[in-house]
PABA-415874 format. One record per residue (C-alpha): residue in three letters; residue number from 1; x, y, z. Coordinates in pm, whole numbers, plus 50000, padded with zeros to 5 digits. Layout:
<pts>
(pt ALA, NUM, (X, Y, Z))
...
</pts>
This chain:
<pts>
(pt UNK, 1, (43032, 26024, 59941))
(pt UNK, 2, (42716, 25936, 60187))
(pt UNK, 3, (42786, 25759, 60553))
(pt UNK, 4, (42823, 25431, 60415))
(pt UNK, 5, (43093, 25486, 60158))
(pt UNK, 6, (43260, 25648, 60429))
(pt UNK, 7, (43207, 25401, 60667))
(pt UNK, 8, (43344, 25120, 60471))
(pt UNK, 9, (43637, 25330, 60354))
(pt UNK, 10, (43740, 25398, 60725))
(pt UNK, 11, (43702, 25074, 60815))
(pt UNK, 12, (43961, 24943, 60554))
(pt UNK, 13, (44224, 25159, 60643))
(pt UNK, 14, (44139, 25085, 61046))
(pt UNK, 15, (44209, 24749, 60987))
(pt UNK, 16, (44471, 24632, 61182))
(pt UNK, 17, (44726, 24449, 60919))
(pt UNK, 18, (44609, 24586, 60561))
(pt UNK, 19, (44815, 24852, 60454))
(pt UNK, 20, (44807, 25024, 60151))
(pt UNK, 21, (44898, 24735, 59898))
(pt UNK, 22, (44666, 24482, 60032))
(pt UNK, 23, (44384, 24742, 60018))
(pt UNK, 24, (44461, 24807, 59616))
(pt UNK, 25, (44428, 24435, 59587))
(pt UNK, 26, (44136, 24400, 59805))
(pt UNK, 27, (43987, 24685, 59585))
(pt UNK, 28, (44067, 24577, 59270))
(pt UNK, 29, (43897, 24247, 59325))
(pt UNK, 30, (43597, 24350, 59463))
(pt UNK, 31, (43545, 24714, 59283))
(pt UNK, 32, (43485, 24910, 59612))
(pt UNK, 33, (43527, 24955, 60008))
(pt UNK, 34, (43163, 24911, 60063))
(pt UNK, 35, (43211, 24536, 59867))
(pt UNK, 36, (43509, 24403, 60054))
(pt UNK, 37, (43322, 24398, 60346))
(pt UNK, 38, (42993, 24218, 60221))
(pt UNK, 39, (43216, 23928, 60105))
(pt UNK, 40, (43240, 23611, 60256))
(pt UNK, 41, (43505, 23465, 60453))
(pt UNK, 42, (43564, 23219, 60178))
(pt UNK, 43, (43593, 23421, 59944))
(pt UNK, 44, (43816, 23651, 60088))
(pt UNK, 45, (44051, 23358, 60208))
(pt UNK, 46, (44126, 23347, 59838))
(pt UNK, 47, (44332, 23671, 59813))
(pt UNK, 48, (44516, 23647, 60166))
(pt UNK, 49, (44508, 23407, 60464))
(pt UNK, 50, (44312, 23300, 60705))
(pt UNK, 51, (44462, 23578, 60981))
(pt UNK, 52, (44344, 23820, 60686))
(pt UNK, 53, (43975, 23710, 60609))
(pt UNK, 54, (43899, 23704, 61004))
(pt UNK, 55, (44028, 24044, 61041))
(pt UNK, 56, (43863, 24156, 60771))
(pt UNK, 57, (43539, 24030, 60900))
(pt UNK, 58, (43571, 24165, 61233))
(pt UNK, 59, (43456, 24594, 61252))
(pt UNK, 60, (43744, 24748, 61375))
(pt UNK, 61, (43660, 24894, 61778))
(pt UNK, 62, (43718, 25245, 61693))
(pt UNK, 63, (43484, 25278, 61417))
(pt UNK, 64, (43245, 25400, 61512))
(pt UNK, 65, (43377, 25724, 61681))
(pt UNK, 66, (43623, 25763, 61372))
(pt UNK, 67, (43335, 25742, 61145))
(pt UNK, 68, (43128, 26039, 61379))
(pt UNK, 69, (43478, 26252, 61434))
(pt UNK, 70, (43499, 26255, 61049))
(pt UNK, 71, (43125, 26315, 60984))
(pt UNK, 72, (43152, 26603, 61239))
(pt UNK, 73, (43438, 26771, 61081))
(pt UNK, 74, (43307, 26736, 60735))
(pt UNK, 75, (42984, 26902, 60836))
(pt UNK, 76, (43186, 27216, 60972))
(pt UNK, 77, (43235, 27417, 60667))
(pt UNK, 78, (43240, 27336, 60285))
(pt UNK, 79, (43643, 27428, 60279))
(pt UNK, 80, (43683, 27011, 60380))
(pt UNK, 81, (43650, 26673, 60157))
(pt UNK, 82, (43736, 26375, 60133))
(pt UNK, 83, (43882, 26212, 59831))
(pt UNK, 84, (43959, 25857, 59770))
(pt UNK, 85, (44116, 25592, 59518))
(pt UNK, 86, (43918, 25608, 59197))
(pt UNK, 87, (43708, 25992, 59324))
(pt UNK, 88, (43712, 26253, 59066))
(pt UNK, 89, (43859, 26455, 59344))
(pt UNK, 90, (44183, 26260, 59406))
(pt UNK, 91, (44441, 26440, 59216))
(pt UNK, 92, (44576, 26205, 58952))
(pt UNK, 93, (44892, 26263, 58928))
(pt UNK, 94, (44921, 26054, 59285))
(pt UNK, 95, (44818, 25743, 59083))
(pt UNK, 96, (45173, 25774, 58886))
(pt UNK, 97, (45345, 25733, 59222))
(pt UNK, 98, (45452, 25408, 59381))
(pt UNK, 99, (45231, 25393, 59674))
(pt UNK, 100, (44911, 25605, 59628))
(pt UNK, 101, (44749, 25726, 59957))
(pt UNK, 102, (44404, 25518, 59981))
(pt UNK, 103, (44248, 25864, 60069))
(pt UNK, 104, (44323, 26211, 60130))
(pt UNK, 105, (44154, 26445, 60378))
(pt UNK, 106, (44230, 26841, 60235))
(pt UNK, 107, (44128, 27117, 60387))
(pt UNK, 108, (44118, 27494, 60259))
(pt UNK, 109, (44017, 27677, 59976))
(pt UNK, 110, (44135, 27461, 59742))
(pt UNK, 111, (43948, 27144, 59840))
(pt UNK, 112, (43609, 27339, 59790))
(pt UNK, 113, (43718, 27364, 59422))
(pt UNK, 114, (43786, 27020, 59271))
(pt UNK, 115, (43845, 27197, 58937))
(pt UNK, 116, (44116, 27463, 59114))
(pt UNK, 117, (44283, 27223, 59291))
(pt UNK, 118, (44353, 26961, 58974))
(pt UNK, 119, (44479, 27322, 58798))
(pt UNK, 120, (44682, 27427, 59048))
(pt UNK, 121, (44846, 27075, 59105))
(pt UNK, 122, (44921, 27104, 58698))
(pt UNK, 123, (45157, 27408, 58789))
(pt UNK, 124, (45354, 27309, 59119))
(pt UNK, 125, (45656, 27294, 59265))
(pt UNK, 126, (45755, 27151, 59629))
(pt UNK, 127, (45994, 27316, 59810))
(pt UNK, 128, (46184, 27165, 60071))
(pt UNK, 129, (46474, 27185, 60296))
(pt UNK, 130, (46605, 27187, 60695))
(pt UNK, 131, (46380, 27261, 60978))
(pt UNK, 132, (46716, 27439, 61120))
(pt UNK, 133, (46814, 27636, 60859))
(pt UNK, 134, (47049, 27928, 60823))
(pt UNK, 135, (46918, 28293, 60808))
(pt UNK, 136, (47019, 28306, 60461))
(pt UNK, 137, (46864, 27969, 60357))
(pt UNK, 138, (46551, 28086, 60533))
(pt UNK, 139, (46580, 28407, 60336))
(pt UNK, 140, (46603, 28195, 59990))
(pt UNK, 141, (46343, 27969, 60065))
(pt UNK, 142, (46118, 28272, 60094))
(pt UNK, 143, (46253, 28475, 59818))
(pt UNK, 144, (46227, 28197, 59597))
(pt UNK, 145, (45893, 28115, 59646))
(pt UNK, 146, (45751, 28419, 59629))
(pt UNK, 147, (45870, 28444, 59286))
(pt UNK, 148, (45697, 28126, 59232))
(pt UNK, 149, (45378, 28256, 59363))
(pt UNK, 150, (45406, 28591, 59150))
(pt UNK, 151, (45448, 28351, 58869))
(pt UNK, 152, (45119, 28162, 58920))
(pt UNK, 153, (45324, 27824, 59040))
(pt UNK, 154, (45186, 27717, 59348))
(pt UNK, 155, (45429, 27551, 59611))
(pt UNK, 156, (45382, 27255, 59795))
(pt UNK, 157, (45552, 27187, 60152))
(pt UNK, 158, (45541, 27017, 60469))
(pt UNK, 159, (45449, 27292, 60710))
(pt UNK, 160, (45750, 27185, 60908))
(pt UNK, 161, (45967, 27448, 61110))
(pt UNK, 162, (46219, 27647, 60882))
(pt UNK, 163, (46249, 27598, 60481))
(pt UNK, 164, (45877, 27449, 60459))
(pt UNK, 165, (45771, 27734, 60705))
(pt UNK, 166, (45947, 28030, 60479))
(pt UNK, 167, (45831, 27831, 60139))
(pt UNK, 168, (45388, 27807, 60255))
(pt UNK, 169, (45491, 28190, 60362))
(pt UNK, 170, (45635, 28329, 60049))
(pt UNK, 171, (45420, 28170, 59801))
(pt UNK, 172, (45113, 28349, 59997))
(pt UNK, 173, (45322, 28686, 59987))
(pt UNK, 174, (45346, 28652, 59606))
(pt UNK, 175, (44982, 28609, 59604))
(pt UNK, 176, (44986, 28244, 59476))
(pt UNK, 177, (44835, 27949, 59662))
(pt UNK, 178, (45058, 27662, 59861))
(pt UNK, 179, (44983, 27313, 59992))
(pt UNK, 180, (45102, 27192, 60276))
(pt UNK, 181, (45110, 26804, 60339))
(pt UNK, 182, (45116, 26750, 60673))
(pt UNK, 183, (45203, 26390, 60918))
(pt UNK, 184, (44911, 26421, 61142))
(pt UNK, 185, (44534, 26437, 61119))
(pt UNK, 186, (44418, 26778, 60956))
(pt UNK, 187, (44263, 26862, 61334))
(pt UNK, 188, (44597, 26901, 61455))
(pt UNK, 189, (44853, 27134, 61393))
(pt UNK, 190, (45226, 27061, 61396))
(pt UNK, 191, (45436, 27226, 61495))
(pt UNK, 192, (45203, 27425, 61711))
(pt UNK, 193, (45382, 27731, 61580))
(pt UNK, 194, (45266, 27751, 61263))
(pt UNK, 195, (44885, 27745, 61369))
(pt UNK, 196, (44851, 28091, 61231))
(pt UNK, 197, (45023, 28005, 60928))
(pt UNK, 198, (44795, 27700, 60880))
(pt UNK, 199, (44517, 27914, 60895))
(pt UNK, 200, (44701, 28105, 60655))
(pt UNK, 201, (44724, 27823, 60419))
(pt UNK, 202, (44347, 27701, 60464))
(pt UNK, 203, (44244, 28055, 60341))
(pt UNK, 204, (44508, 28060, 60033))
(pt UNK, 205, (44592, 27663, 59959))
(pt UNK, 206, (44500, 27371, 60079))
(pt UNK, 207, (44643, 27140, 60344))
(pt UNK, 208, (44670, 26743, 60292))
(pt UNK, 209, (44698, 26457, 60497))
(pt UNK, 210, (44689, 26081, 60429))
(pt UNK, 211, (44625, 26021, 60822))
(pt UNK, 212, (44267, 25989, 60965))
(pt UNK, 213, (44194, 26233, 61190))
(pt UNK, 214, (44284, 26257, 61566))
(pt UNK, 215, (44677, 26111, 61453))
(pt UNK, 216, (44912, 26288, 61656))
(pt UNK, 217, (45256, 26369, 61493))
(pt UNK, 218, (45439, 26023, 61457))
(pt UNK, 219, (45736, 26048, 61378))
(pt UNK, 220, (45726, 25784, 61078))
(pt UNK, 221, (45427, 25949, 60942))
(pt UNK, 222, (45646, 26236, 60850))
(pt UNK, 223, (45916, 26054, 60572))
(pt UNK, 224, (45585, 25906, 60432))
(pt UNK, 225, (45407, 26203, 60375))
(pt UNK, 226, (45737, 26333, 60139))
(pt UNK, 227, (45596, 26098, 59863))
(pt UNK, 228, (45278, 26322, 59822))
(pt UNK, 229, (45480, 26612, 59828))
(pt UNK, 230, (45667, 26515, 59561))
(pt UNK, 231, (45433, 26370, 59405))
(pt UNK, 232, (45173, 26639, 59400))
(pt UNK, 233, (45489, 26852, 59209))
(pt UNK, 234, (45686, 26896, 58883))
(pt UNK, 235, (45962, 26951, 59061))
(pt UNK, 236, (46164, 26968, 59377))
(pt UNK, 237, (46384, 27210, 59502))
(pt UNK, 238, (46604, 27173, 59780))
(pt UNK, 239, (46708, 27497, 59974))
(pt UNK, 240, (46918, 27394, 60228))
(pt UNK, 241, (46990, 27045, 60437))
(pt UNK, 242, (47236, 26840, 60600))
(pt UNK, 243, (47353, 26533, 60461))
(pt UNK, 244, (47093, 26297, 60713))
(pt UNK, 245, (46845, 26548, 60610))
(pt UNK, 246, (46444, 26405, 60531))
(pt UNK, 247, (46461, 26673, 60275))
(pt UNK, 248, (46709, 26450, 60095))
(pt UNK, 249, (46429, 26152, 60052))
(pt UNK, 250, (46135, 26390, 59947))
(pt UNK, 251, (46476, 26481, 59658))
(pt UNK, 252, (46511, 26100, 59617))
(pt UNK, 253, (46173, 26000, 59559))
(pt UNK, 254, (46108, 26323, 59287))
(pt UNK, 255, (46403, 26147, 59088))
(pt UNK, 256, (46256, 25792, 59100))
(pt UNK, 257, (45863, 25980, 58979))
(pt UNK, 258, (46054, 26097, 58692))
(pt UNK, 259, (46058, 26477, 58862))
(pt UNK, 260, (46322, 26721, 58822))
(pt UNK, 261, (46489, 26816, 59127))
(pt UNK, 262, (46708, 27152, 59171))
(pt UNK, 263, (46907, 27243, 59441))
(pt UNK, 264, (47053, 27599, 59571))
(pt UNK, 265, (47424, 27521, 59666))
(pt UNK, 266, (47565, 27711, 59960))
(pt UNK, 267, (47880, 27766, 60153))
(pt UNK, 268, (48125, 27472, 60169))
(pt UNK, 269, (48154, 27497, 60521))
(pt UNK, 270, (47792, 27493, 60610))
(pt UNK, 271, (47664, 27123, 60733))
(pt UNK, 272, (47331, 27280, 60595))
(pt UNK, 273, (47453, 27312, 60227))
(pt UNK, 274, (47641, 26936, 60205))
(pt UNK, 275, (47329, 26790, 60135))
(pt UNK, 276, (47263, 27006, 59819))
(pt UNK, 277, (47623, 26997, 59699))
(pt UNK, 278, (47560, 26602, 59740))
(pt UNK, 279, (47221, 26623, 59487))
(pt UNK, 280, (47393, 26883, 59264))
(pt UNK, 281, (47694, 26555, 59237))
(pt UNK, 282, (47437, 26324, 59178))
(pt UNK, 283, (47264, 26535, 58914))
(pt UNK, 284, (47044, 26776, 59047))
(pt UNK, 285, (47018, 27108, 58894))
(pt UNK, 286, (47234, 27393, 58976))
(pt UNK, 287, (47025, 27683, 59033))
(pt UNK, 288, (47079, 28059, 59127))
(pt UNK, 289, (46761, 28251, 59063))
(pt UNK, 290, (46400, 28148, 59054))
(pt UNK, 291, (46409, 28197, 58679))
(pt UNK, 292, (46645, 27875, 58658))
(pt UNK, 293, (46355, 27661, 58727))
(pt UNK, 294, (46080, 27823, 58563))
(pt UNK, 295, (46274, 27783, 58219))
(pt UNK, 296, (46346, 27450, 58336))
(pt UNK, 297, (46024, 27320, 58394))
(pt UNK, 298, (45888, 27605, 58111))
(pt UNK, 299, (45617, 27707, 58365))
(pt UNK, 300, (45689, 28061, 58271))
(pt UNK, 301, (45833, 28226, 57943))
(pt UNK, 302, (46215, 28316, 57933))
(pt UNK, 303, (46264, 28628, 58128))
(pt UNK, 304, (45974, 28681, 58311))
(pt UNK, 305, (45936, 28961, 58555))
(pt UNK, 306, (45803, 28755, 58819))
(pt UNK, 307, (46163, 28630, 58928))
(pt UNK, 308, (46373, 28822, 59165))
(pt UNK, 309, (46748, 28961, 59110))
(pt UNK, 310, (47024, 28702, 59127))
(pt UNK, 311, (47113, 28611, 59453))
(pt UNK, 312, (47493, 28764, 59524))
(pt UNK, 313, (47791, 28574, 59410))
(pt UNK, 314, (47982, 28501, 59780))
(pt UNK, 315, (48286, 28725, 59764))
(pt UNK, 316, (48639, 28589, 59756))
(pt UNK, 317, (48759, 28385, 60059))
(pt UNK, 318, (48989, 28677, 60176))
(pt UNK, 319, (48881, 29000, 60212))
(pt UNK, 320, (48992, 29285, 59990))
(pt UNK, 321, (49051, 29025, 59685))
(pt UNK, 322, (48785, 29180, 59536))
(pt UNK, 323, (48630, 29555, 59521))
(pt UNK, 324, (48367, 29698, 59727))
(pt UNK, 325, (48068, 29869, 59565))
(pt UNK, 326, (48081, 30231, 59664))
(pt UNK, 327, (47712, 30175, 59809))
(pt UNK, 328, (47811, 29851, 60012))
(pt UNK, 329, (47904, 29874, 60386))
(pt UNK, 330, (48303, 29717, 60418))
(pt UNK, 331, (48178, 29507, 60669))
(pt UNK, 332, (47909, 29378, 60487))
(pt UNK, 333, (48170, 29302, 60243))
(pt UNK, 334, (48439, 29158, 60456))
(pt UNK, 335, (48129, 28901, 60588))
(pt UNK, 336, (48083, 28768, 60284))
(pt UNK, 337, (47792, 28514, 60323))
(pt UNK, 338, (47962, 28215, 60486))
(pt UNK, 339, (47907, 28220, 60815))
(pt UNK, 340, (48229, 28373, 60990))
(pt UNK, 341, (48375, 28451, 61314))
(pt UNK, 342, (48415, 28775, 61511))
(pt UNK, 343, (48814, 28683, 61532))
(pt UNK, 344, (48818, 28581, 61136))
(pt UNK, 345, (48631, 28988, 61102))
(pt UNK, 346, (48882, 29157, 61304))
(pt UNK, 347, (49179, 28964, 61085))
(pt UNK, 348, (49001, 29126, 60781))
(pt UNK, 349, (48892, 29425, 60883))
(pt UNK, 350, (49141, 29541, 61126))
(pt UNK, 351, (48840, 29684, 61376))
(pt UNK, 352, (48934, 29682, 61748))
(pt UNK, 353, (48671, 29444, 61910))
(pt UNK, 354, (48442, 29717, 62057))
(pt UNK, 355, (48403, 29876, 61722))
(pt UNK, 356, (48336, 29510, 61561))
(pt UNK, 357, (48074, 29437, 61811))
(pt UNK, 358, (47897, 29765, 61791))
(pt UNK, 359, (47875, 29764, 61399))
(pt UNK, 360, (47788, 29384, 61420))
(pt UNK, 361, (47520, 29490, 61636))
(pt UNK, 362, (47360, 29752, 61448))
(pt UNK, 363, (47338, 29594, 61116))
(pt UNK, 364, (47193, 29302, 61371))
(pt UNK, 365, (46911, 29522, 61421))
(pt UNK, 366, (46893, 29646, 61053))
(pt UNK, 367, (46844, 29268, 60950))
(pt UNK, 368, (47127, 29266, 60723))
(pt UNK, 369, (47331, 29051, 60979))
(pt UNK, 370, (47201, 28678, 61186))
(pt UNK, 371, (47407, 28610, 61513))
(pt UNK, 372, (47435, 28187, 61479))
(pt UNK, 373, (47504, 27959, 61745))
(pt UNK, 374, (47913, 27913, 61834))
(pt UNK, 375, (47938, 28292, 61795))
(pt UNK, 376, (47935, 28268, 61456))
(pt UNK, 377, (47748, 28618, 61220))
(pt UNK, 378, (47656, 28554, 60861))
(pt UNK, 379, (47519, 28799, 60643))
(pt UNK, 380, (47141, 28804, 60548))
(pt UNK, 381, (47093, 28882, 60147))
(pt UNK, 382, (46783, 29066, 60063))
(pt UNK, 383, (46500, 28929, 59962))
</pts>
């Protein structure tokens, strides 16, 4: 789009009071930004009020820097567009949901390739879940998606700490491509942490935002963004969160779009897994192995060889009940993969407490073990 288009498209969603549904109304009257703004006041006193038409008619004061930030950052590599309501570029399957963005600033190698991006939105899945997770979820979320990405799916995410951190990461390990959908302007990144990993993204994705550029991470920017990410998706899966967890709207909003949405269930006395055990109750799909949702969603062919193992069965609630593979480490079996405490280990085990600590902390350094807050230690599964 030239200066003008972009201008006019600014300036509607700078307008102080028109949000989203007045500017669909605004632009189906009128047929584009560019003509809102050349009608007159009379005229546009017919679709709102008074308050409405002056506003409408008066150029919001930060245009004009918005309109030169955005210019600017456009005109720093051809890995950034812009795509709005009605541009080939805006990915359609956004229109299906209840409250299309008005326009989308992406970033990456994606948005250079209008074409790539529409196929690899055809074959997505979001992945979501707590920004505290357990090592284990963190460990699924990864796994998972890397079996998504060796299966061509590309994942979509939120970039936040934990589950959406682990899900952008393992999707790029499998080689496939990820989108993150971020709650601030795409010359920001939040959490500062993941910079690297953004730029990780940018080279092998895309990242999205809604948000004009210069919007610093607001914290009700972030539940509004989970409507892209679900819609941009077949599917949503749900690794891990707590019952007040966001992940549980992104969940809520794939069931009213008509998407499927699958959750891994966890230990019953994690907070972190109540959340999926609540979706699984209200119908979400059970699922194990990466494989359950590719058949689901028939993105890849029964028994692909792009899934990984089945994640282990968690062993019987006291230890001994059931028998130890002559490989497995007996305190790797007596952990089990709730999390557990270093008294509930020495009732199963029978190890003095300097002989618990000293295997606890070697297998700590092996990776097969997390030390959790409360001096809790829960078993890591491998990836």
């Amino acid at each position: 789009m030239d200066s003008q288009e972009l201008q006019a498209w600014l300036r509607l969603t700078l307008t102080p009071g028109v949000g989203n549904t007045t500017a669909r109304k605004l632009l189906a009257a009128f047929g584009s930004a560019q003509a809102i703004f050349e009608q007159s006041s009379a005229t546009l006193q017919k679709l709102g009020s008074d308050k409405l038409a002056s506003t409408l008619r008066s150029e919001p004061p930060s245009l004009a820097a918005q309109l030169q930030t955005t210019l600017d950052w456009l005109q720093a590599g051809n890995d950034r567009r812009i795509a709005v309501l009605g541009d080939p570029a805006y990915p359609s399957v956004l229109l299906d949901i209840e409250d299309p963005p008005l326009m989308l600033y992406m970033l990456g190698t994606l948005a250079s390739h209008a074409d790539l991006a529409t196929k690899s939105i055809a074959n997505s899945l979001a992945i979501v879940g707590s920004r505290n997770p357990t090592p284990q979820g963190e460990s699924n979320a990864r796994q998972f998606a890397r079996a998504f990405g060796s299966a061509g799916i590309c994942v979509v995410s939120g970039l936040a700490l934990g589950i959406d951190g682990a899900a952008h990461d393992g999707a790029m390990l499998g080689g496939g491509e990820t989108i993150a959908v971020v709650g601030t302007g795409l010359d920001r990144v939040y959490p500062k942490k993941h910079l690297s990993l953004a730029h990780r993204i940018a080279r092998q994705g895309m990242i999205i935002s809604e948000f004009p550029l210069g919007t610093p991470p607001l914290t009700a920017n972030f539940p509004k963004r989970n409507r892209i990410i679900s819609g941009l998706s077949r599917g949503t899966l749900v690794v891990e969160a707590a019952l007040q967890s966001g992940s549980l709207i992104t969940a809520r909003l794939a069931a009213e779009q008509g998407k499927e949405v699958f959750a891994i269930p966890g230990s019953i006395h994690s907070p972190q897994s109540r959340g999926c055990h609540a979706l699984i109750k209200q119908g979400a799909k059970l699922v194990e192995v990466a494989q359950d949702v590719l058949e689901e969603l028939r993105l890849a062919p029964a028994g692909s060889a792009a899934t990984p193992d089945a994640l282990p069965a968690p062993p019987e609630d006291i230890a001994g009940d059931a028998p130890v593979p002559a490989n497995e480490d007996p305190l790797l079996a007596a952990l089990g993969f709730d999390a557990v405490s270093l008294d509930a280990l020495q009732a199963r085990t029978g190890l003095d407490t300097a002989q618990l600590q000293a295997q606890l902390l070697e297998l700590e350094l092996d990776g097969q073990v997390a030390r959790l807050p409360g001096g809790l230690f829960q078993r890591i599964a491998a990836g």
